[in-house]
mmCIF file of the N, C-alpha and C atoms, coordinates in Angstrom:
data_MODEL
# 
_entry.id   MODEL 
# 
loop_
_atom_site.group_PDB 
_atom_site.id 
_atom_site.type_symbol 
_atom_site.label_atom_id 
_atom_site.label_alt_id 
_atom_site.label_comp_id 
_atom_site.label_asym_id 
_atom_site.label_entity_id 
_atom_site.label_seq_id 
_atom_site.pdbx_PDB_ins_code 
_atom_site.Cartn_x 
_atom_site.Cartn_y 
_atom_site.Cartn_z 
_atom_site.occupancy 
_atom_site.B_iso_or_equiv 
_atom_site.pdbx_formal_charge 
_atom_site.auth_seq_id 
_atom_site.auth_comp_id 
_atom_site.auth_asym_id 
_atom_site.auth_atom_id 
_atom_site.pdbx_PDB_model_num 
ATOM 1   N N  . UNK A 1 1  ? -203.281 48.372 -6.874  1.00 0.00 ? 1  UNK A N  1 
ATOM 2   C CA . UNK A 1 1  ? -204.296 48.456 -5.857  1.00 0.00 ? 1  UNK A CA 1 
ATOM 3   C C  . UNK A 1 1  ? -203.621 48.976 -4.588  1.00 0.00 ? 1  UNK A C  1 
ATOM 4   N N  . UNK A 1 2  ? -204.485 50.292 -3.976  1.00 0.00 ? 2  UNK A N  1 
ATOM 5   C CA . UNK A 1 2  ? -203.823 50.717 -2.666  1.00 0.00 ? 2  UNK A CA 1 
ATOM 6   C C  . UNK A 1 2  ? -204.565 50.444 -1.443  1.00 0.00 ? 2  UNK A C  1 
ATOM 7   N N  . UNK A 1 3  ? -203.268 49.056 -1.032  1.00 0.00 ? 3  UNK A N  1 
ATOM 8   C CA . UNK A 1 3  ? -204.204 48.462 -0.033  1.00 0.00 ? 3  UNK A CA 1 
ATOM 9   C C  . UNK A 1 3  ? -204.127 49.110 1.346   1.00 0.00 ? 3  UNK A C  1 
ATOM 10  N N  . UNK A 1 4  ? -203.547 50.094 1.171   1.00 0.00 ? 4  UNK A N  1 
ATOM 11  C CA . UNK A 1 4  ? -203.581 51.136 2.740   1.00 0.00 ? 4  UNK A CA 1 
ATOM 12  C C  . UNK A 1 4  ? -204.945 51.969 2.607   1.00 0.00 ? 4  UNK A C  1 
ATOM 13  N N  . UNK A 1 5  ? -205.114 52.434 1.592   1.00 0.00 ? 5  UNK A N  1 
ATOM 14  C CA . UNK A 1 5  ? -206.173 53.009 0.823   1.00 0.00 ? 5  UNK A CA 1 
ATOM 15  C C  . UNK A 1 5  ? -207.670 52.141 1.293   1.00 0.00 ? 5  UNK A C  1 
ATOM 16  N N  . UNK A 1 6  ? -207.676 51.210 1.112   1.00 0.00 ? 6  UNK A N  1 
ATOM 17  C CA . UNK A 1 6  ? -208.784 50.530 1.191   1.00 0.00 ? 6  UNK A CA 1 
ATOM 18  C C  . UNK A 1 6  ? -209.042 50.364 2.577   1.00 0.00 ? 6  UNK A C  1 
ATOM 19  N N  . UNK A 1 7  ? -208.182 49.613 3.033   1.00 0.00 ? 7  UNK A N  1 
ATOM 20  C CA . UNK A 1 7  ? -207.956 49.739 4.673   1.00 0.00 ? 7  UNK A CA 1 
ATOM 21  C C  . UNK A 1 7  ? -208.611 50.842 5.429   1.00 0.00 ? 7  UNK A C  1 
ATOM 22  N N  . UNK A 1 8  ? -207.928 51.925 4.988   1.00 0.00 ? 8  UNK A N  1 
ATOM 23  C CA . UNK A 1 8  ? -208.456 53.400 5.418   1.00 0.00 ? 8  UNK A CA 1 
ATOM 24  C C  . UNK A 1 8  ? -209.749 53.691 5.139   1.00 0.00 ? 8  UNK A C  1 
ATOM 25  N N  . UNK A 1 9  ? -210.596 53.125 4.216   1.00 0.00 ? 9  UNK A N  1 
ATOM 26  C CA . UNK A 1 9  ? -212.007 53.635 3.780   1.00 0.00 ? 9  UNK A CA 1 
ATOM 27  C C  . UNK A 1 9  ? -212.561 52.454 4.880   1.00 0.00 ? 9  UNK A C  1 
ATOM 28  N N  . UNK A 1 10 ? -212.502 51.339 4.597   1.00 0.00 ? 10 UNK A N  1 
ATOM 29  C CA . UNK A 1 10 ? -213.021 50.023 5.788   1.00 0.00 ? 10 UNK A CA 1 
ATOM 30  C C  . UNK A 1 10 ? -213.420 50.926 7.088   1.00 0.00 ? 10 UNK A C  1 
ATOM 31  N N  . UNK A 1 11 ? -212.049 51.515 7.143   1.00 0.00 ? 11 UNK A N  1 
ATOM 32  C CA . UNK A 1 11 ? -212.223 52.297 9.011   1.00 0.00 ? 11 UNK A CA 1 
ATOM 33  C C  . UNK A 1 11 ? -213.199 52.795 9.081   1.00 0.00 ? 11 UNK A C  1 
ATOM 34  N N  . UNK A 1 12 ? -213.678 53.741 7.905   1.00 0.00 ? 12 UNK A N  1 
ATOM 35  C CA . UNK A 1 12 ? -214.490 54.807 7.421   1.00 0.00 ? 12 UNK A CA 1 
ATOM 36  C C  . UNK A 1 12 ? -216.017 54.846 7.635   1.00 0.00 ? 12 UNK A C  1 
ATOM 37  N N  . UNK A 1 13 ? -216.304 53.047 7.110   1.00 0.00 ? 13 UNK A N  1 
ATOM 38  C CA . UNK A 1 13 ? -217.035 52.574 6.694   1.00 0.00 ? 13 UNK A CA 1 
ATOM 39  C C  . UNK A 1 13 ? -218.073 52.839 7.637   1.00 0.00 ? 13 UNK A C  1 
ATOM 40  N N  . UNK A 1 14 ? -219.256 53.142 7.203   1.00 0.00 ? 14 UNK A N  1 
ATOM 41  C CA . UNK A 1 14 ? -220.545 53.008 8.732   1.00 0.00 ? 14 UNK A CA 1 
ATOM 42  C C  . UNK A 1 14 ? -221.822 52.477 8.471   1.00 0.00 ? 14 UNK A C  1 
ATOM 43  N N  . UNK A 1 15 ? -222.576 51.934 9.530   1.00 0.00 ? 15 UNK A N  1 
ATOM 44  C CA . UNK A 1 15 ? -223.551 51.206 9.002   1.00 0.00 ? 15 UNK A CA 1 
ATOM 45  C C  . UNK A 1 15 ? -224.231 51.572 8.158   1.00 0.00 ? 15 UNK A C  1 
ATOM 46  N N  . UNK A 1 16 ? -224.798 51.007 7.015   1.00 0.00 ? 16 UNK A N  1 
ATOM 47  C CA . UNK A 1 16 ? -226.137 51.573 6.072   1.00 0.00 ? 16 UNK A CA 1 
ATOM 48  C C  . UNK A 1 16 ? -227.251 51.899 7.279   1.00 0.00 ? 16 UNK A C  1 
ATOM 49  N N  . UNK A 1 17 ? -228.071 52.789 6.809   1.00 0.00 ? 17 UNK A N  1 
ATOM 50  C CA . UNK A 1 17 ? -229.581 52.904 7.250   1.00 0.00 ? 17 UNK A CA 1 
ATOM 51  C C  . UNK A 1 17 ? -230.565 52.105 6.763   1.00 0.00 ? 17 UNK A C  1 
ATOM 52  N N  . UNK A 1 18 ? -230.507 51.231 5.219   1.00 0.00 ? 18 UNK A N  1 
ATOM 53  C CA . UNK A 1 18 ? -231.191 50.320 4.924   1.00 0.00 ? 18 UNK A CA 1 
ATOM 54  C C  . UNK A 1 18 ? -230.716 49.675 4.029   1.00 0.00 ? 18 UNK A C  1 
ATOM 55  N N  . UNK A 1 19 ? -231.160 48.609 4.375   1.00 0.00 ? 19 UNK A N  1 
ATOM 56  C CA . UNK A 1 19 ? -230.150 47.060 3.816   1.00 0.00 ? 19 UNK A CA 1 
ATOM 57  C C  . UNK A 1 19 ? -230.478 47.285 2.329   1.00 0.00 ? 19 UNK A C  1 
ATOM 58  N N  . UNK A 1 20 ? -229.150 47.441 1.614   1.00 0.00 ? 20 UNK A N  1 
ATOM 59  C CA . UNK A 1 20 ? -228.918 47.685 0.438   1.00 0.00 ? 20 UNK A CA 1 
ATOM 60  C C  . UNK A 1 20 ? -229.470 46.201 -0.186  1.00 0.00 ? 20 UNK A C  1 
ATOM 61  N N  . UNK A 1 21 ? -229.350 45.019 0.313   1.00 0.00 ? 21 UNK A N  1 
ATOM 62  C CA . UNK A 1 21 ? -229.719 43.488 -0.060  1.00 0.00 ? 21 UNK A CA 1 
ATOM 63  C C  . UNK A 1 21 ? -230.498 43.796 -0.661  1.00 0.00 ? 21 UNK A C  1 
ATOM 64  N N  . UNK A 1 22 ? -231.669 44.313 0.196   1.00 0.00 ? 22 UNK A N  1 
ATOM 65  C CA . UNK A 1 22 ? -233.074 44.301 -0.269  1.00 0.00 ? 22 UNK A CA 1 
ATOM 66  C C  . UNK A 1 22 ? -233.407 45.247 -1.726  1.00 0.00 ? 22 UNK A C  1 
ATOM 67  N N  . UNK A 1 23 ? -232.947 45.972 -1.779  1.00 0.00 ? 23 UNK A N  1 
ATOM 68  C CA . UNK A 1 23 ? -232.959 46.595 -3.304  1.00 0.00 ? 23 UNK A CA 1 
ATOM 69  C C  . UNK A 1 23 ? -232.247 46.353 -4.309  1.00 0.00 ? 23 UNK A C  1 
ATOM 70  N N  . UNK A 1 24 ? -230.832 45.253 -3.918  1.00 0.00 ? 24 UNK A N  1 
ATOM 71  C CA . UNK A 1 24 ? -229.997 45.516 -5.030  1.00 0.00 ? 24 UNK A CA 1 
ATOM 72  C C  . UNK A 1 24 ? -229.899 43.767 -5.143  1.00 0.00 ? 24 UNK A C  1 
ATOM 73  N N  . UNK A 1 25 ? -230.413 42.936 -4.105  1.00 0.00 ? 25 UNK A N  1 
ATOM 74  C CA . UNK A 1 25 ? -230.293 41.696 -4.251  1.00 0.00 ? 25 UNK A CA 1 
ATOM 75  C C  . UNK A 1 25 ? -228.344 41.596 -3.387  1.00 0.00 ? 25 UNK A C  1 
ATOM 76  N N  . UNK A 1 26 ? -228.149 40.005 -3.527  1.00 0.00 ? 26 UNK A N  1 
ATOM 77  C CA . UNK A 1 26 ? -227.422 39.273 -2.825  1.00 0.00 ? 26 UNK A CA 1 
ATOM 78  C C  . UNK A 1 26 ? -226.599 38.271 -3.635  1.00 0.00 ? 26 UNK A C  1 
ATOM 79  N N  . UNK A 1 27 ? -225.143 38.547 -3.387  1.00 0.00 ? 27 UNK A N  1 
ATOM 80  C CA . UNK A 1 27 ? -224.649 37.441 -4.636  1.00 0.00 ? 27 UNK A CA 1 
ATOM 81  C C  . UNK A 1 27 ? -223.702 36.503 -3.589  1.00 0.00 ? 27 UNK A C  1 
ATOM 82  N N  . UNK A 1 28 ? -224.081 35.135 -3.623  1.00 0.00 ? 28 UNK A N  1 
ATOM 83  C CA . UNK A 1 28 ? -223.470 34.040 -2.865  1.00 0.00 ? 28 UNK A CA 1 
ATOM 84  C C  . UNK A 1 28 ? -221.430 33.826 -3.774  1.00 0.00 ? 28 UNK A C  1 
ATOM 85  N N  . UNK A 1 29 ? -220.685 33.455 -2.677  1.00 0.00 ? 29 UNK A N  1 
ATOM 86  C CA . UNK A 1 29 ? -219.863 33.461 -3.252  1.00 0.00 ? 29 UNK A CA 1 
ATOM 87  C C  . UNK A 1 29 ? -219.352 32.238 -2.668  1.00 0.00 ? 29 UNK A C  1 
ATOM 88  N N  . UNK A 1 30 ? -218.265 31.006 -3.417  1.00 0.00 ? 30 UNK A N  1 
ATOM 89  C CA . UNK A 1 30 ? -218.012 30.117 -3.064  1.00 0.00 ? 30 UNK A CA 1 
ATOM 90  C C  . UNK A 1 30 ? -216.591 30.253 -2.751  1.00 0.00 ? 30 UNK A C  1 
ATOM 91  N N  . UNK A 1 31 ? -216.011 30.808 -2.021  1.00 0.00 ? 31 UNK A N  1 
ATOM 92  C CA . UNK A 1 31 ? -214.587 30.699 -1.389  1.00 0.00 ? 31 UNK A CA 1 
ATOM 93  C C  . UNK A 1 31 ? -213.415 30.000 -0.677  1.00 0.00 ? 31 UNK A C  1 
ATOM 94  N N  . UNK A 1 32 ? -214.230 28.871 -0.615  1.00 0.00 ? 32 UNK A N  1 
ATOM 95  C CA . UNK A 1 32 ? -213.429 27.318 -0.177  1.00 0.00 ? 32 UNK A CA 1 
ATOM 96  C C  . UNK A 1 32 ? -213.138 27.691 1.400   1.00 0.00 ? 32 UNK A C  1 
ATOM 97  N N  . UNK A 1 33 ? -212.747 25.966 1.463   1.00 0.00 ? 33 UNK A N  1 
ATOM 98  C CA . UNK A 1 33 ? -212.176 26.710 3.386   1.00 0.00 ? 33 UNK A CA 1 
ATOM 99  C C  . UNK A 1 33 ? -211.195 27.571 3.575   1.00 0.00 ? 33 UNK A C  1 
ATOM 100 N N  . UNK A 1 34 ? -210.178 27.604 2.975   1.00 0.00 ? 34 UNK A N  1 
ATOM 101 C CA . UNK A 1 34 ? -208.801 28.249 3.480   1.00 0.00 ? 34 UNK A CA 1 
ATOM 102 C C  . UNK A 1 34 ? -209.261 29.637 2.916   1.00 0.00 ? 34 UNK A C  1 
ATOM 103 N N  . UNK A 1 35 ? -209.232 30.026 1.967   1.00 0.00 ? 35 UNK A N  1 
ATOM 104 C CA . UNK A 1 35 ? -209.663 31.407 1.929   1.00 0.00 ? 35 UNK A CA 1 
ATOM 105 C C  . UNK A 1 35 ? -210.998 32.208 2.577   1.00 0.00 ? 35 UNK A C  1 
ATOM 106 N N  . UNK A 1 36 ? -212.109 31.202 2.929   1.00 0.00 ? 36 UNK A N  1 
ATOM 107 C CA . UNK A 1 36 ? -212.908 31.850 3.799   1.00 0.00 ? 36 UNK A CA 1 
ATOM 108 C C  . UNK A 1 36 ? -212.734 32.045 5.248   1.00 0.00 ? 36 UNK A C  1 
ATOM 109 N N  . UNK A 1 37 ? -211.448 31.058 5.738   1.00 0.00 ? 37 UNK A N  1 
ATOM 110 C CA . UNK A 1 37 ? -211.350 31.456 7.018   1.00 0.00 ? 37 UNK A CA 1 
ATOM 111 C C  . UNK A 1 37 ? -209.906 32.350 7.155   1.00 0.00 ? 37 UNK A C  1 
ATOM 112 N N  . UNK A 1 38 ? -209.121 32.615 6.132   1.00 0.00 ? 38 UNK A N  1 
ATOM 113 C CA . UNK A 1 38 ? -208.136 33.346 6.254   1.00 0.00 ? 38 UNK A CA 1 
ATOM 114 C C  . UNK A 1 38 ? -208.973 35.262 6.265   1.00 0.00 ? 38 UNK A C  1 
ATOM 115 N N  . UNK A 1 39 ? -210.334 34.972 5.157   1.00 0.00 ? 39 UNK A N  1 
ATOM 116 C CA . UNK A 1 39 ? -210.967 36.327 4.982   1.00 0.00 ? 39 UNK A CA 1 
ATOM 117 C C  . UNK A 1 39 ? -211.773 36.222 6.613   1.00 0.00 ? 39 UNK A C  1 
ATOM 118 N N  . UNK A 1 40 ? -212.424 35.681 7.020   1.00 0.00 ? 40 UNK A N  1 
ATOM 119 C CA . UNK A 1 40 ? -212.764 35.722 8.644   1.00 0.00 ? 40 UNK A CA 1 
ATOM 120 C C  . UNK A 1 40 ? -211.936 36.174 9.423   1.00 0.00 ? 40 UNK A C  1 
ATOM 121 N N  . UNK A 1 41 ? -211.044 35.647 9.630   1.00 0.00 ? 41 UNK A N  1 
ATOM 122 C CA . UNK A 1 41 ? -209.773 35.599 10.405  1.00 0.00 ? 41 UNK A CA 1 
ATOM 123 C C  . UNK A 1 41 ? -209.351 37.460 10.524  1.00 0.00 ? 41 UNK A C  1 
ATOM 124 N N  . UNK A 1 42 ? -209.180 37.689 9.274   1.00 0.00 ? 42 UNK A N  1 
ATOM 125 C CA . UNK A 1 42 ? -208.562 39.487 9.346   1.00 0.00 ? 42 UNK A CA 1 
ATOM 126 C C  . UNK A 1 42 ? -209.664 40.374 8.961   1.00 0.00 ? 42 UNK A C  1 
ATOM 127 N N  . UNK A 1 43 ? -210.916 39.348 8.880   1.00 0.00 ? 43 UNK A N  1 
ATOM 128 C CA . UNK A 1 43 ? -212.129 40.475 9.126   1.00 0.00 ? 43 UNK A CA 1 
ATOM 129 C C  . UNK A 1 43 ? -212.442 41.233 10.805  1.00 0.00 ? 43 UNK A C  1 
ATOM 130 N N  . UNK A 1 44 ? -212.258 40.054 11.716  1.00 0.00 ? 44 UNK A N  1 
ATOM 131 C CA . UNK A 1 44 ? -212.395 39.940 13.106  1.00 0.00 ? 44 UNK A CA 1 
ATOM 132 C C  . UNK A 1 44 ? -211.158 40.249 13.760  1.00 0.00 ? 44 UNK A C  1 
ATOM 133 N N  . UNK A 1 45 ? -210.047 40.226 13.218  1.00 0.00 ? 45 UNK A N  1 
ATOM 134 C CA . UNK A 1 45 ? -208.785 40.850 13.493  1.00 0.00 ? 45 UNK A CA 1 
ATOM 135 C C  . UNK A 1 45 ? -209.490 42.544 13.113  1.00 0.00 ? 45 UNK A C  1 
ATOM 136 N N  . UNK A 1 46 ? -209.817 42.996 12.221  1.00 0.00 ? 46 UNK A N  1 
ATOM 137 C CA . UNK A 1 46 ? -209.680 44.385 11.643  1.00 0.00 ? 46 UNK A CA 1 
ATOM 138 C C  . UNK A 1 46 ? -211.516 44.615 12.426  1.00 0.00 ? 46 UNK A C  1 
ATOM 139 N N  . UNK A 1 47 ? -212.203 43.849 12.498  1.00 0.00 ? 47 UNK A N  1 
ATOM 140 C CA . UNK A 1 47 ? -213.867 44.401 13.454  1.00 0.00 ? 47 UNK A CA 1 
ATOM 141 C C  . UNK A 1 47 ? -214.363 45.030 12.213  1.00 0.00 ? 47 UNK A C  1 
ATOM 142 N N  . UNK A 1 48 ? -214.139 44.276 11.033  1.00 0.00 ? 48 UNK A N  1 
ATOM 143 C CA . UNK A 1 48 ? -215.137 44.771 9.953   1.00 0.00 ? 48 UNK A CA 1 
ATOM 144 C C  . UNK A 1 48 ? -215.993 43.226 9.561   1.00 0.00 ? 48 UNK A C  1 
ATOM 145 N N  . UNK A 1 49 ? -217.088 43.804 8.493   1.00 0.00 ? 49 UNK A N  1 
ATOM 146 C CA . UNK A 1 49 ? -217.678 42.813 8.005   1.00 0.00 ? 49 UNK A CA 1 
ATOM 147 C C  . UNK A 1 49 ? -217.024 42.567 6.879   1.00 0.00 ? 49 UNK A C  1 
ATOM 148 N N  . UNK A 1 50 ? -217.236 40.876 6.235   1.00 0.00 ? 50 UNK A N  1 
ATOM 149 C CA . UNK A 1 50 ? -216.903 40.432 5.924   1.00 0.00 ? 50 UNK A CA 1 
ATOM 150 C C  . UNK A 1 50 ? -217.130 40.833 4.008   1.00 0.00 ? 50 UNK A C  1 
ATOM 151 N N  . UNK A 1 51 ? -218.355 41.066 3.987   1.00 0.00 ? 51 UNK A N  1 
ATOM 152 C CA . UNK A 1 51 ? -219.176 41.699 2.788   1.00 0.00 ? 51 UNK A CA 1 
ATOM 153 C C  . UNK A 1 51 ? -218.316 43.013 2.368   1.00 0.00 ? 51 UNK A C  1 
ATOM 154 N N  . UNK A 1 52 ? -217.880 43.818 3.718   1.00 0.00 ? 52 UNK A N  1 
ATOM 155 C CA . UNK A 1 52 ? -218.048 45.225 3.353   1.00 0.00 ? 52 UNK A CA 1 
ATOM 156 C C  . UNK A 1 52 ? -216.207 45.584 2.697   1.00 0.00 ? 52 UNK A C  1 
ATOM 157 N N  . UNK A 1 53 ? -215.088 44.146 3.501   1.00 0.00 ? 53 UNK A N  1 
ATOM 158 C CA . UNK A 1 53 ? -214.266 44.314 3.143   1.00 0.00 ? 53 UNK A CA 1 
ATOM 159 C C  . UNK A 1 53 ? -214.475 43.647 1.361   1.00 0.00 ? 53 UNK A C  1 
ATOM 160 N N  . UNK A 1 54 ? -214.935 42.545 0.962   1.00 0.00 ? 54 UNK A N  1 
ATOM 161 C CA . UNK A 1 54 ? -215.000 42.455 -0.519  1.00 0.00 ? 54 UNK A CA 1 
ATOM 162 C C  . UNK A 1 54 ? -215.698 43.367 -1.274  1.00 0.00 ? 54 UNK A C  1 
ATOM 163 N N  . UNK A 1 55 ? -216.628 44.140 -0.995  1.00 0.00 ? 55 UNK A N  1 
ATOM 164 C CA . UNK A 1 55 ? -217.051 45.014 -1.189  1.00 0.00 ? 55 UNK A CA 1 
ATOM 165 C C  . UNK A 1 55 ? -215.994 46.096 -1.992  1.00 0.00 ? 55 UNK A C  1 
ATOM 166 N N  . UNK A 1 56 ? -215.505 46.311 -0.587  1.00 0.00 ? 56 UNK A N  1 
ATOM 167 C CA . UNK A 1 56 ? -214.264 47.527 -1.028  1.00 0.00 ? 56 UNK A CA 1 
ATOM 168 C C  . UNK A 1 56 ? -213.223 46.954 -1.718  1.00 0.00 ? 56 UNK A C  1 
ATOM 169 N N  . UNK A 1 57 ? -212.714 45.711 -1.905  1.00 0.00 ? 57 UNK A N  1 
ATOM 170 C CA . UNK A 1 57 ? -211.977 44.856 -2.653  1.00 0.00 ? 57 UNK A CA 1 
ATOM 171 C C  . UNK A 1 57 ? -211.910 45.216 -4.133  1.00 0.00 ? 57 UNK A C  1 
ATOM 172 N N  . UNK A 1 58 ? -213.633 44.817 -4.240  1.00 0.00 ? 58 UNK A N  1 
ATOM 173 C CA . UNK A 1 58 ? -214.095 44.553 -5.792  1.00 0.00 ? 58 UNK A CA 1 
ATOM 174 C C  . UNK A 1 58 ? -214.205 46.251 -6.203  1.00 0.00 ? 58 UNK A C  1 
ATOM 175 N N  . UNK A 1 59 ? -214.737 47.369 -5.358  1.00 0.00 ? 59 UNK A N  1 
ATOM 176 C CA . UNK A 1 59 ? -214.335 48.602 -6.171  1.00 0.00 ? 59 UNK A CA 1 
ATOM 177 C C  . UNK A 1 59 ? -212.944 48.653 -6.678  1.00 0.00 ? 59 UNK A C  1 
ATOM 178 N N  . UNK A 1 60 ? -212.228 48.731 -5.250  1.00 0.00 ? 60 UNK A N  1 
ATOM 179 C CA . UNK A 1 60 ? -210.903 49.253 -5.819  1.00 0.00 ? 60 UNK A CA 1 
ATOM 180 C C  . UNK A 1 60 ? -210.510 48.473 -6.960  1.00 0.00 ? 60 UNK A C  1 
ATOM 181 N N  . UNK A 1 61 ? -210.481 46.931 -7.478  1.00 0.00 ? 61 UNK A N  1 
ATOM 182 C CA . UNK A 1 61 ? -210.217 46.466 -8.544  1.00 0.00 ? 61 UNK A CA 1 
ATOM 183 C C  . UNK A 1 61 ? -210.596 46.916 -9.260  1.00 0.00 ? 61 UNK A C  1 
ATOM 184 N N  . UNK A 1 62 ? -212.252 47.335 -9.520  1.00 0.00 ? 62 UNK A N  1 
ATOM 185 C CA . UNK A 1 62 ? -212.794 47.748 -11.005 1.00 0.00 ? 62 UNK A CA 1 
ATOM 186 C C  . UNK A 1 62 ? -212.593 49.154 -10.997 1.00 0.00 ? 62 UNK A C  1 
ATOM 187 N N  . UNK A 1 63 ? -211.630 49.890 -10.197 1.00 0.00 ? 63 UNK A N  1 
ATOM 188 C CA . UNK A 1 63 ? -212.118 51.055 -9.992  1.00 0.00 ? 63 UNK A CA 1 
ATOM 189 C C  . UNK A 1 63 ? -210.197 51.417 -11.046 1.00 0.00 ? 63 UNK A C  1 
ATOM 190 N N  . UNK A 1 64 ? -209.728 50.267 -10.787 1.00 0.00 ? 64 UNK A N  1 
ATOM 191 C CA . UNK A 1 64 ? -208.316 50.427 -11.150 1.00 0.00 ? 64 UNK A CA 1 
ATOM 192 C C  . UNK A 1 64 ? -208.329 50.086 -12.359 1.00 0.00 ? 64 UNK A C  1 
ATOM 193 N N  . UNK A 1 65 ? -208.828 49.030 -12.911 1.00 0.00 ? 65 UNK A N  1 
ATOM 194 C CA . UNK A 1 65 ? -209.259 47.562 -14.373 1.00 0.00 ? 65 UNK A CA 1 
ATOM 195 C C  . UNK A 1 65 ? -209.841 48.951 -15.141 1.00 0.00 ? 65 UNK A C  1 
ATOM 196 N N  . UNK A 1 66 ? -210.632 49.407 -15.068 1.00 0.00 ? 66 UNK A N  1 
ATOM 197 C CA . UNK A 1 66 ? -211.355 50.979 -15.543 1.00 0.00 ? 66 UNK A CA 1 
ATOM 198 C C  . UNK A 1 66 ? -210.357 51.847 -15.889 1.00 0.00 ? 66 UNK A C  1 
ATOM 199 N N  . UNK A 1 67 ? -209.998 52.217 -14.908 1.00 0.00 ? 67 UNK A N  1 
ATOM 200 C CA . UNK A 1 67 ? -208.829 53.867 -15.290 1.00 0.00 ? 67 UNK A CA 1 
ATOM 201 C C  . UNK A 1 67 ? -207.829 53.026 -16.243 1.00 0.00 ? 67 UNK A C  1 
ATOM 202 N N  . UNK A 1 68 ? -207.185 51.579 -15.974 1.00 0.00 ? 68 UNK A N  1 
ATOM 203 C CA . UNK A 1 68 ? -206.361 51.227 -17.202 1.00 0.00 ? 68 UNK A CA 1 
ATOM 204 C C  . UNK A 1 68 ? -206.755 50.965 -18.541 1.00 0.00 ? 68 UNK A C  1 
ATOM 205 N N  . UNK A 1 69 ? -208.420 50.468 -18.551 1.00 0.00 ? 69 UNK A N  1 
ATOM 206 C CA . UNK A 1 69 ? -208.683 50.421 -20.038 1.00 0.00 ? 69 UNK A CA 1 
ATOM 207 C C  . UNK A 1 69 ? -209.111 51.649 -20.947 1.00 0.00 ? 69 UNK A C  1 
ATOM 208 N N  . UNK A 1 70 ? -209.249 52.766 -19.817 1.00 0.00 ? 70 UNK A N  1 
ATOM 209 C CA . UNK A 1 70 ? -209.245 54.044 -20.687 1.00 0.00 ? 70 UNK A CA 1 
ATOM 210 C C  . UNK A 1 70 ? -208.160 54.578 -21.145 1.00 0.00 ? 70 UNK A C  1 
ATOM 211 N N  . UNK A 1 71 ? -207.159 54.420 -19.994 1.00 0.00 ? 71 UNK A N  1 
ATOM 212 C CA . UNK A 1 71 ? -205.724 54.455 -20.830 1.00 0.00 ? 71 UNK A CA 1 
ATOM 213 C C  . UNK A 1 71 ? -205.156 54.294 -21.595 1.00 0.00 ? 71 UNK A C  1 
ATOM 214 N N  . UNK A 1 72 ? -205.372 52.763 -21.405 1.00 0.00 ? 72 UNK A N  1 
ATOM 215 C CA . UNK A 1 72 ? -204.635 51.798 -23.161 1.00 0.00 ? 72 UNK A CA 1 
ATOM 216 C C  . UNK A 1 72 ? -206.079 52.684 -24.482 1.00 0.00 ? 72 UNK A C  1 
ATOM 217 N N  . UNK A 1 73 ? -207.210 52.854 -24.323 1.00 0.00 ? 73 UNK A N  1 
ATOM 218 C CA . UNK A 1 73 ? -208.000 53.264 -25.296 1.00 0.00 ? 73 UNK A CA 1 
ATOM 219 C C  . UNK A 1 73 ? -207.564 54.601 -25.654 1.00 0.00 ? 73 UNK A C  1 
ATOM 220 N N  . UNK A 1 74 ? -207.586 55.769 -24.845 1.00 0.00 ? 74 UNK A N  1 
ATOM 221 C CA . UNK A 1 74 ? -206.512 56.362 -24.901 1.00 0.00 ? 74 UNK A CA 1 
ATOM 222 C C  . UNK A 1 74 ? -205.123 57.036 -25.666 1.00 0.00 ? 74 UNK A C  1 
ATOM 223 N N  . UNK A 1 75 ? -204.364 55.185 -25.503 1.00 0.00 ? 75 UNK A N  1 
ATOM 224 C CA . UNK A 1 75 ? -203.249 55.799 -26.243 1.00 0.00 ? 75 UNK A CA 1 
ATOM 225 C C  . UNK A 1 75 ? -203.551 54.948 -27.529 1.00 0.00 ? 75 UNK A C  1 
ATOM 226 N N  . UNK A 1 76 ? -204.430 54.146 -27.988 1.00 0.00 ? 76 UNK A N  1 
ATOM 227 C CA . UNK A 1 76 ? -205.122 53.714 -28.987 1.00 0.00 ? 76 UNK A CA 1 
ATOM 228 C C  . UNK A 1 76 ? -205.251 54.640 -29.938 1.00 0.00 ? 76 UNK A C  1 
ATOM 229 N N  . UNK A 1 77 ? -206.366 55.405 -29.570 1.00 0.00 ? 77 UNK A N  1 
ATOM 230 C CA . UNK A 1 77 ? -206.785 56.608 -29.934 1.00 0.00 ? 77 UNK A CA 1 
ATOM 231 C C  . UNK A 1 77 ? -205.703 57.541 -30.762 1.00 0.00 ? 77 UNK A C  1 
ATOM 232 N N  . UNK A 1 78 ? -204.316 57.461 -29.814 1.00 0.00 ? 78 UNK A N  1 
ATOM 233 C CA . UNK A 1 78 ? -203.623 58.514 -30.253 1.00 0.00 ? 78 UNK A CA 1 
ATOM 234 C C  . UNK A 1 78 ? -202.517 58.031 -31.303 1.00 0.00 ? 78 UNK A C  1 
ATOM 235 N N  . UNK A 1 79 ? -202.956 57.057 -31.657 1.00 0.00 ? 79 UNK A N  1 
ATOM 236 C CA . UNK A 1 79 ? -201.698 56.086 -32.603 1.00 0.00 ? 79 UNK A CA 1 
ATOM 237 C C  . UNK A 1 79 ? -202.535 55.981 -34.325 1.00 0.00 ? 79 UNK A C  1 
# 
């Protein structure tokens, strides 16, 4: 995961024109204290939202979890 990468898109990031919520729905997440105020903490350090940095979190993971299982399928394939 390239967390300069992500960082750099965050900057990027600009408001929607319409609240994606409303069409795509809303998923509650339970993050305990210490990790919800450590994710606060360098959301308001960095002047992003809080959504938009997990947001970009959860692509770049599935975006990485993806390109490796085509890989290993891949070299599956080629064996």
């Amino acid at each position: 995961m390239d967390i300069d990468a992500i960082e750099k898109k965050l900057e990027q990031t600009a408001k929607p024109k319409k609240s994606l919520s409303k069409q795509y729905g809303v998923m509650g997440l339970c993050l305990g204290q210490e990790l919800h105020s450590r994710l606060k903490n360098y959301a308001f350090k960095k002047n992003i939202k809080m959504a938009t940095l997990i947001k970009e979190l959860l692509v770049a993971y599935l975006d990485e979890k993806e390109s490796h299982d085509r890989q290993l399928k891949k070299e599956m394939d080629n064996t």
